[in-house]
SEKOL-751783 format. One record per residue (C-alpha): residue number from 1; residue in three letters; x, y, z. Coordinates in steps of 0.02 Angstrom, whole numbers, padded with zeros to 5 digits. Layout:
BEGIN
<node resi="NUM" resn="ALA" xx="X" yy="Y" zz="Z"/>
...
end
This chain:
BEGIN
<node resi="1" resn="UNK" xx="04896" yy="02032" zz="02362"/>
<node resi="2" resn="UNK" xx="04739" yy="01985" zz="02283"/>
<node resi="3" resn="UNK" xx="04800" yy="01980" zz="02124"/>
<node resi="4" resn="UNK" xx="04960" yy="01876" zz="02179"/>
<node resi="5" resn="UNK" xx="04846" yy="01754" zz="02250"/>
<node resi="6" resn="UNK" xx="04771" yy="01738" zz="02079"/>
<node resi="7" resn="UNK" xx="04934" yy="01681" zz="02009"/>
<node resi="8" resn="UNK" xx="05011" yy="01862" zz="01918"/>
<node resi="9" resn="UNK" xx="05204" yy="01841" zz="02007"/>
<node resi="10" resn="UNK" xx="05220" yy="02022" zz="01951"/>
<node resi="11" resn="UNK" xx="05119" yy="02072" zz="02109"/>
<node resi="12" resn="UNK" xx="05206" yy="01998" zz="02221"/>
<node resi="13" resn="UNK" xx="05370" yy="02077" zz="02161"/>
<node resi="14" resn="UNK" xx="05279" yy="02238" zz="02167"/>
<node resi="15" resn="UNK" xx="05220" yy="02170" zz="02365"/>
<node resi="16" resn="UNK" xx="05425" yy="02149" zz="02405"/>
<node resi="17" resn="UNK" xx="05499" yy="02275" zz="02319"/>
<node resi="18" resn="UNK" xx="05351" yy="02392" zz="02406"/>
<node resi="19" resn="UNK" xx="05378" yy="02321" zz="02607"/>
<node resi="20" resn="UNK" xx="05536" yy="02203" zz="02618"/>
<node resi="21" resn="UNK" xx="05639" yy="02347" zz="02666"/>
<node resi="22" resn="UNK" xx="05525" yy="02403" zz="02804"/>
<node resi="23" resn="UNK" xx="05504" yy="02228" zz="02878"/>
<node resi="24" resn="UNK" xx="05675" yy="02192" zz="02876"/>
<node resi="25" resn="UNK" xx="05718" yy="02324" zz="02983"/>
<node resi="26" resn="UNK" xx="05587" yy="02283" zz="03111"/>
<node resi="27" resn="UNK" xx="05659" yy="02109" zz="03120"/>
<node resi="28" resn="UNK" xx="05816" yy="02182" zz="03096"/>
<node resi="29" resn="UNK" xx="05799" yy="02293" zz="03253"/>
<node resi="30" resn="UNK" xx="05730" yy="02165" zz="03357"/>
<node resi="31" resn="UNK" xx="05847" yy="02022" zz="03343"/>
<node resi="32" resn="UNK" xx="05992" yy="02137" zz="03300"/>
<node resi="33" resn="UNK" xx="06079" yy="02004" zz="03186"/>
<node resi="34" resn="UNK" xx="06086" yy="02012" zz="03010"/>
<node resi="35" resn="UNK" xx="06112" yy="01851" zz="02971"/>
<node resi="36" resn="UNK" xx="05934" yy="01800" zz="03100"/>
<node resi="37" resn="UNK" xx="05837" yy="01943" zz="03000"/>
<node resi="38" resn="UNK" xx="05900" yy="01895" zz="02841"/>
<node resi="39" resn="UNK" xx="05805" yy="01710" zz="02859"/>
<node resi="40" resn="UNK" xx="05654" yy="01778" zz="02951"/>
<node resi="41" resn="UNK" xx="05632" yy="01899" zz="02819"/>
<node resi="42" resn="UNK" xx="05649" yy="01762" zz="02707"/>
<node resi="43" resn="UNK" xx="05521" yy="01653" zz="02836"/>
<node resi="44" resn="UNK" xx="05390" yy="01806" zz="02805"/>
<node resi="45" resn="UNK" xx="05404" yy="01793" zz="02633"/>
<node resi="46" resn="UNK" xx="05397" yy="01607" zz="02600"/>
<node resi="47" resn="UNK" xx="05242" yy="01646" zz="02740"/>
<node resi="48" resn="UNK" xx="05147" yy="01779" zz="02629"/>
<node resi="49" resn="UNK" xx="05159" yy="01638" zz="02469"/>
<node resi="50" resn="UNK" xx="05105" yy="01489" zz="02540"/>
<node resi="51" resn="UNK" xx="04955" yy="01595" zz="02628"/>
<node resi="52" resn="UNK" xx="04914" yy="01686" zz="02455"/>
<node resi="53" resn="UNK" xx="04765" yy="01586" zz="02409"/>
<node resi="54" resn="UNK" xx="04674" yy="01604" zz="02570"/>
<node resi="55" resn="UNK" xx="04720" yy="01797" zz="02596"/>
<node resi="56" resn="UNK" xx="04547" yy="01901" zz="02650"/>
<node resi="57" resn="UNK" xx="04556" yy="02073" zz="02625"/>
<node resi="58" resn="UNK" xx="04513" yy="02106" zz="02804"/>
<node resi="59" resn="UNK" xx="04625" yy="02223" zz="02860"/>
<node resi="60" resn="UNK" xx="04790" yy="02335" zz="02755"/>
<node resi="61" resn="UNK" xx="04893" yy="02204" zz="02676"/>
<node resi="62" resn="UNK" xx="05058" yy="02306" zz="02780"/>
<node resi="63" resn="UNK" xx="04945" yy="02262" zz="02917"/>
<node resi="64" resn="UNK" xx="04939" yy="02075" zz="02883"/>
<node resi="65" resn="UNK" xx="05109" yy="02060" zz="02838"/>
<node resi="66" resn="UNK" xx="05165" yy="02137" zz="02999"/>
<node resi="67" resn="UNK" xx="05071" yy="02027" zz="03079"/>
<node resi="68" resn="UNK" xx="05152" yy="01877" zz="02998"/>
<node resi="69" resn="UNK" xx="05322" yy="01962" zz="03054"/>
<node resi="70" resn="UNK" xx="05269" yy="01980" zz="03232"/>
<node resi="71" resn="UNK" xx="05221" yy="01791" zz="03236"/>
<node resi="72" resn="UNK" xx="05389" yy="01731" zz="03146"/>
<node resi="73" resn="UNK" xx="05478" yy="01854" zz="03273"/>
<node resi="74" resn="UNK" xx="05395" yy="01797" zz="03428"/>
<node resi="75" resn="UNK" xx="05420" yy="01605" zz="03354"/>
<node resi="76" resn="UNK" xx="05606" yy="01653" zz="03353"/>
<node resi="77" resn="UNK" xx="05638" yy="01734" zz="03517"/>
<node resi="78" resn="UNK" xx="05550" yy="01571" zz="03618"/>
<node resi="79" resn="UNK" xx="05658" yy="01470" zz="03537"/>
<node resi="80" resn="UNK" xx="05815" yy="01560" zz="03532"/>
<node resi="81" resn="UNK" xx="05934" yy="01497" zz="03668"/>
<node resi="82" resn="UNK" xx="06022" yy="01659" zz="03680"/>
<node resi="83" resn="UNK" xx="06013" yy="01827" zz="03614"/>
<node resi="84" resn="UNK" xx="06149" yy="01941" zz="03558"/>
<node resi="85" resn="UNK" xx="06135" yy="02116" zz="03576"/>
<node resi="86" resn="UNK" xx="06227" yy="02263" zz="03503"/>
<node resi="87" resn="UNK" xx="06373" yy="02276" zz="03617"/>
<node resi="88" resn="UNK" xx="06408" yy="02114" zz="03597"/>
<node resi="89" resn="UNK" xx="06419" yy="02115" zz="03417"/>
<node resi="90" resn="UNK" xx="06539" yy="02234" zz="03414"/>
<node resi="91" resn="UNK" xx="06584" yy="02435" zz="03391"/>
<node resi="92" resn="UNK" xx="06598" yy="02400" zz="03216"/>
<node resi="93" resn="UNK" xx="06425" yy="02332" zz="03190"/>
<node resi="94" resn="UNK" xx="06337" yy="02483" zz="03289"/>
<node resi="95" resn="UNK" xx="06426" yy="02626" zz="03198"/>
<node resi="96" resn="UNK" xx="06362" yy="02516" zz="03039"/>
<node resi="97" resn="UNK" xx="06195" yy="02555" zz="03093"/>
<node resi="98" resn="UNK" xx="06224" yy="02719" zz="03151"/>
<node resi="99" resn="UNK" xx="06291" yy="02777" zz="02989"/>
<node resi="100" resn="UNK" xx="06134" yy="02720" zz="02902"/>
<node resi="101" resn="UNK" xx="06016" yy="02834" zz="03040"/>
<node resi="102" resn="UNK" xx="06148" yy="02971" zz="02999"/>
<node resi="103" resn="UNK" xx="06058" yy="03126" zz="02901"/>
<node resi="104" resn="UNK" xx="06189" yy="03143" zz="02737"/>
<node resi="105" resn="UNK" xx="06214" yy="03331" zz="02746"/>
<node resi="106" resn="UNK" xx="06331" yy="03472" zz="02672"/>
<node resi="107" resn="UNK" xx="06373" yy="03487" zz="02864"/>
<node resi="108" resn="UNK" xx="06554" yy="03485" zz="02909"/>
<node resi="109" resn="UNK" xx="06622" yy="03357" zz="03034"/>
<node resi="110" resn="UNK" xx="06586" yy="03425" zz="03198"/>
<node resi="111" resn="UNK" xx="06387" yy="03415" zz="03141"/>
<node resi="112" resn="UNK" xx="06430" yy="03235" zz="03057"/>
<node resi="113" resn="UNK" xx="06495" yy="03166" zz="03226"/>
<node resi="114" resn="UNK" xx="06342" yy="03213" zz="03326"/>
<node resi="115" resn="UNK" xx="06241" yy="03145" zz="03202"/>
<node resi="116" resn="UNK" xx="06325" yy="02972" zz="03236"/>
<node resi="117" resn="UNK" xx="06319" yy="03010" zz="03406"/>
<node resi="118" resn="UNK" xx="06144" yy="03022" zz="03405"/>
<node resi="119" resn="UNK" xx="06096" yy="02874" zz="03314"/>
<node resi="120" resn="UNK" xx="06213" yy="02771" zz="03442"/>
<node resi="121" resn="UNK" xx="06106" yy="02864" zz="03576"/>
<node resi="122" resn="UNK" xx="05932" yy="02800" zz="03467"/>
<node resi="123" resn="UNK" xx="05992" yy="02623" zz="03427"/>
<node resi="124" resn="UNK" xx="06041" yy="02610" zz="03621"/>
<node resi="125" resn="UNK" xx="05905" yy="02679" zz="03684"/>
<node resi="126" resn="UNK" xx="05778" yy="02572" zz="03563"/>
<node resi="127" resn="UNK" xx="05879" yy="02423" zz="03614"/>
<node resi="128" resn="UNK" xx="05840" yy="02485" zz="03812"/>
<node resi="129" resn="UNK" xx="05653" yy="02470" zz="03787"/>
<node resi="130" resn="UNK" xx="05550" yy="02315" zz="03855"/>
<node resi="131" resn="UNK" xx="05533" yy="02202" zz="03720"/>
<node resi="132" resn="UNK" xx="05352" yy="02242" zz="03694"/>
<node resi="133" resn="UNK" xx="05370" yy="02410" zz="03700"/>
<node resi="134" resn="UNK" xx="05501" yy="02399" zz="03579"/>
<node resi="135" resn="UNK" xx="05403" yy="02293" zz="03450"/>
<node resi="136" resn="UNK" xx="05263" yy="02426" zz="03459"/>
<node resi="137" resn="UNK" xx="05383" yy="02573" zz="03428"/>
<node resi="138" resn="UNK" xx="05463" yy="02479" zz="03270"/>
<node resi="139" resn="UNK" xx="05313" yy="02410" zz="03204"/>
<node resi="140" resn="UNK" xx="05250" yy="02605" zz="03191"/>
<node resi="141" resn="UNK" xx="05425" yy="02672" zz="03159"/>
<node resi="142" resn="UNK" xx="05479" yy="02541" zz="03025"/>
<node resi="143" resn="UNK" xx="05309" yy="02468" zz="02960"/>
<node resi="144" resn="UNK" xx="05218" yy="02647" zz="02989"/>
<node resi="145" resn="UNK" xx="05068" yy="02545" zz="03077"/>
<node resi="146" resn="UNK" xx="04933" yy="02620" zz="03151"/>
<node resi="147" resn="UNK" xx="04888" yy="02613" zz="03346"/>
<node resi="148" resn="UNK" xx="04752" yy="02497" zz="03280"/>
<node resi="149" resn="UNK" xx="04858" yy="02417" zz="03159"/>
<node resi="150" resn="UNK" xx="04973" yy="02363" zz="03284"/>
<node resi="151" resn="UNK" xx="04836" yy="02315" zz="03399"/>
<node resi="152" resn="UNK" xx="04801" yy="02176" zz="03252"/>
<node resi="153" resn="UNK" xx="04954" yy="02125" zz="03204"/>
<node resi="154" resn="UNK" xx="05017" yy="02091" zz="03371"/>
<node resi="155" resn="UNK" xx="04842" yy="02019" zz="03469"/>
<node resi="156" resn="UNK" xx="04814" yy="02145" zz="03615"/>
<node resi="157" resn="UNK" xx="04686" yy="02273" zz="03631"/>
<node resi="158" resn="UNK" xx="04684" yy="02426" zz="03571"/>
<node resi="159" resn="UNK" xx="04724" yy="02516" zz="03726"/>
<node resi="160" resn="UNK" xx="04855" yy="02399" zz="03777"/>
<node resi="161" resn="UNK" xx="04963" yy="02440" zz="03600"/>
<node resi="162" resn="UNK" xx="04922" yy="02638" zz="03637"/>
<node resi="163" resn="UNK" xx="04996" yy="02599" zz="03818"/>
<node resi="164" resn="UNK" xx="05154" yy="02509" zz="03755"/>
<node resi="165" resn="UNK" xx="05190" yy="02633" zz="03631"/>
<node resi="166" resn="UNK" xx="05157" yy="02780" zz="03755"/>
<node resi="167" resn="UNK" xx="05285" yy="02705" zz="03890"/>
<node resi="168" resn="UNK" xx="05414" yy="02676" zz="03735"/>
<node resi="169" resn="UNK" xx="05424" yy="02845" zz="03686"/>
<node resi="170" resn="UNK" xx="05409" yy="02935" zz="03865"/>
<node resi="171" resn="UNK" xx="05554" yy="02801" zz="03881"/>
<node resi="172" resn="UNK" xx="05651" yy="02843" zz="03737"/>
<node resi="173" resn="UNK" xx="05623" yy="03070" zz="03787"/>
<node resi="174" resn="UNK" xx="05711" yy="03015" zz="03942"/>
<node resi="175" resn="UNK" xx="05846" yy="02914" zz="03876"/>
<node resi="176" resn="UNK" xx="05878" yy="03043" zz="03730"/>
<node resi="177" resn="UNK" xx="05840" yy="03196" zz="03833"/>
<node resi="178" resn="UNK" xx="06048" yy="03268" zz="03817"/>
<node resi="179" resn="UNK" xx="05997" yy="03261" zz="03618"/>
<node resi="180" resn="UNK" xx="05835" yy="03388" zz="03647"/>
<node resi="181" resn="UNK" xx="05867" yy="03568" zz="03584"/>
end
């Protein structure tokens, strides 16, 4: 990022091509529409050039950006007059997102269709969570954060992101409990 903000454009293709998949997917996952992700991803990004020149090294740049995310995200959802979630976008646009949380094995089809199965049950069950529960799971799930990290990039204590993601997953064992060998 540092060397973005002194004007080489090849770090900051390095920056996307290195984390726009990952924050996608957290937006992704929290809004649940493509079309809502694709321009807050875009939001982050435009974000993370016009702040370039007064970046501080302060914290993990996956740390700021995440941050910049959460505060797009959060801008969204109080404005947002309604919010769609998966079962109303259809069967079509779940098993979508199932198949891509599907492992790609040499299984046969019986092991194929619990796989889907159980990515329905993890997309449902994510979807189920408080919403700042949620955000805590994805930010460690999809941006890999830290309990610290996450702390940071979404302005709680410590404790308080350690609690939220504590309650998400004791939430999600519960809700996914059928899928546990």
């Amino acid at each position: 990022m540092l060397r973005y903000a002194r004007g080489d454009m090849a770090a900051f293709d390095t920056l996307y091509a290195r984390h726009e998949l990952a924050v996608w997917r957290f937006v992704y996952r929290s809004v649940k529409v493509q079309a809502v992700a694709d321009d807050l991803l875009q939001d982050v990004w435009f974000a993370v050039a016009r702040h370039a020149r007064t970046y501080e090294a302060k914290a993990k740049f996956r740390t700021w950006l995440f941050t910049l995310a959460h505060h797009r995200l959060v801008d969204h959802l109080r404005t947002a007059r309604h919010h769609t979630s998966l079962d109303a976008s259809g069967d079509d646009d779940l098993h979508s997102l199932a198949d891509t949380l599907m492992a790609d094995s040499g299984f046969g089809p019986v092991r194929q269709l619990q796989s889907r199965e159980q990515a329905v049950a993890l997309i449902t069950a994510v979807e189920n969570l408080p919403l700042e529960q949620r955000e805590a799971f994805l930010l460690q799930a999809e941006g890999d954060l830290s309990v610290q990290e996450i702390a940071e990039a979404t302005g709680v204590q410590f404790e308080t992101a350690k609690s939220r993601l504590r309650y998400a997953r004791a939430s999600l064992r519960l809700q996914l409990k059928e899928f546990a060998p």
